[in-house]
C-alpha positions as a printed NumPy array, in Angstrom:
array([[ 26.687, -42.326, -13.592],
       [ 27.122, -40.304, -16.915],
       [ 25.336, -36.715, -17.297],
       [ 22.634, -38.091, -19.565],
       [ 21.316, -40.109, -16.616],
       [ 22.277, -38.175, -14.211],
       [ 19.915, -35.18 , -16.397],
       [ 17.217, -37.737, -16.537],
       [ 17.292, -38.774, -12.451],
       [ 17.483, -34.91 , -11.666],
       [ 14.759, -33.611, -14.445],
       [ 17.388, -31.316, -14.944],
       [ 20.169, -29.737, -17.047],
       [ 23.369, -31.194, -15.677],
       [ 26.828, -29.795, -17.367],
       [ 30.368, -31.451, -17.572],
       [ 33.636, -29.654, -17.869],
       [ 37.586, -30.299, -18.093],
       [ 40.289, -28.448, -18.383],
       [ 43.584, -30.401, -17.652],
       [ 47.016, -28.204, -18.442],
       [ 49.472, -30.957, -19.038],
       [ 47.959, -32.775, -21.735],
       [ 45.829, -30.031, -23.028],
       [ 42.892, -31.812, -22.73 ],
       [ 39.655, -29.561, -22.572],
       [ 36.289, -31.521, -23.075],
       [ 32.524, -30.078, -22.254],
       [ 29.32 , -31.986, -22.087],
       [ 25.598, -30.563, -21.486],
       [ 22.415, -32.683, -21.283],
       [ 18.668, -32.072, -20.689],
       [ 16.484, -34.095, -18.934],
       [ 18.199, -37.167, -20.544],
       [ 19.272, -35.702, -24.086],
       [ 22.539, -35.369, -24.674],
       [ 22.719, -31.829, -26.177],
       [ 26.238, -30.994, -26.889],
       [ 29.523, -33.003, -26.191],
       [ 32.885, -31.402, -27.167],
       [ 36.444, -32.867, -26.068],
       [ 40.299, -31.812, -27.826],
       [ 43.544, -32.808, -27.083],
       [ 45.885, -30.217, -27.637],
       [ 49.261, -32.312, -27.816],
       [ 47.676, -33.436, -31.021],
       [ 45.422, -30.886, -31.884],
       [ 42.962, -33.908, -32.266],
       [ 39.215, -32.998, -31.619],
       [ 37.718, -36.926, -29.929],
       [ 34.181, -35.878, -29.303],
       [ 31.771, -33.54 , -31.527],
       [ 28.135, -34.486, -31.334],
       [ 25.307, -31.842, -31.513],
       [ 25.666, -27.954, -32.918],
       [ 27.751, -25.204, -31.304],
       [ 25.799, -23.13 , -29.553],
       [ 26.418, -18.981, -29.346],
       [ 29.149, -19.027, -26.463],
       [ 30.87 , -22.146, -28.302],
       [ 31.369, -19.954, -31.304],
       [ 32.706, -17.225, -29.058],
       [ 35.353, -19.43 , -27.713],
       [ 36.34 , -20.048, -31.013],
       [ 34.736, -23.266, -32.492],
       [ 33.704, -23.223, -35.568],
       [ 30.207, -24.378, -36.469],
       [ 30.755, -26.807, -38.195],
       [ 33.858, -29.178, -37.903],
       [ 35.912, -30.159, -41.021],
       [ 38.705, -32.891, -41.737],
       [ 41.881, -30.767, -41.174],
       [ 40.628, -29.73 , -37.888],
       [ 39.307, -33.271, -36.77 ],
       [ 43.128, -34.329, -37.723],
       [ 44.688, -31.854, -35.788],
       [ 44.556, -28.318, -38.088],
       [ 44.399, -25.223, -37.305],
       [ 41.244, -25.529, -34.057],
       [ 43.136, -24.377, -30.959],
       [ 41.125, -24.583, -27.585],
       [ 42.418, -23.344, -24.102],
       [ 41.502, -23.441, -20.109],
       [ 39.96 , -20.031, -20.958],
       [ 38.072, -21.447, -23.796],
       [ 36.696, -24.087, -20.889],
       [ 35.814, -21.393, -18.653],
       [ 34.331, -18.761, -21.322],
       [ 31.933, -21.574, -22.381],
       [ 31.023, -22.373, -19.149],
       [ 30.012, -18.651, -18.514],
       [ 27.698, -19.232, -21.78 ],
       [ 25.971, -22.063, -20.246],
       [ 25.954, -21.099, -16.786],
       [ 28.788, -19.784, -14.45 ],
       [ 32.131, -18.923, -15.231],
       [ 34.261, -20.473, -12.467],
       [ 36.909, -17.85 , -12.68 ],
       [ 34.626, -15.386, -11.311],
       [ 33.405, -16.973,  -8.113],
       [ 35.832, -15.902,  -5.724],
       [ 34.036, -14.867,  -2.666],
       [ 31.172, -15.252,  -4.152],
       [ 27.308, -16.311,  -2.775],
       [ 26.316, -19.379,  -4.454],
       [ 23.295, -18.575,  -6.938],
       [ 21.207, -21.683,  -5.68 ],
       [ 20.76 , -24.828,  -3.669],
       [ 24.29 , -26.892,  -4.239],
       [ 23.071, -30.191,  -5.682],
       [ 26.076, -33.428,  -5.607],
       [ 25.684, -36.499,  -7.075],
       [ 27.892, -40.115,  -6.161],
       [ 28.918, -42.163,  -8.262],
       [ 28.408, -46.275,  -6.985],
       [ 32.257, -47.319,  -6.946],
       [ 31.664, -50.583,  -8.84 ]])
């Protein structure tokens, strides 16, 4: 199950991140009751950005996207995105991950399986 349906069975906002250190692979996805809103994924080894589909929002510009995104940085120029980067964006949205040690939980946890076929 994807985000977008997983947005539409929860009537919800359901978020997606990834930060993976070897290959440099950062990637964020947001959806709203069944609307994709934003989808973002790089590859640092190759500075290649694979996913870009909706606008940057306020905390994506902080992290350093740009708002809008041209060739040379589609083909690897100058865009450079980091775990931080992840993280600071997922502040924007909702919670910052690096900050919860020891801390409450704002909310009912809510955890979704995926069918294994």
């Amino acid at each position: 199950m994807d985000i977008i349906e997983l947005s539409t069975v929860l009537d919800t906002e359901v978020q997606f991140f990834v930060s993976y250190r070897v290959g440099e692979r950062h990637q964020w996805r947001r959806a709203v009751q069944g609307d994709l809103i934003r989808a973002f994924a790089y590859v640092g080894e190759t500075g290649e950005v694979t996913d870009w589909r909706g606008v940057p929002d306020a905390g994506e510009l902080a992290a350093g996207l740009p708002a809008e995104l041209d060739d040379s940085e589609d083909a690897g120029g100058s865009l450079l995105i980091s775990e931080a980067d992840v993280a600071r964006v997922a502040g924007g949205w909702s919670i910052d991950p690096t900050t919860l040690d020891g801390q409450p939980a704002p909310g009912r946890l809510r955890v979704a399986a995926a069918d294994s076929d």
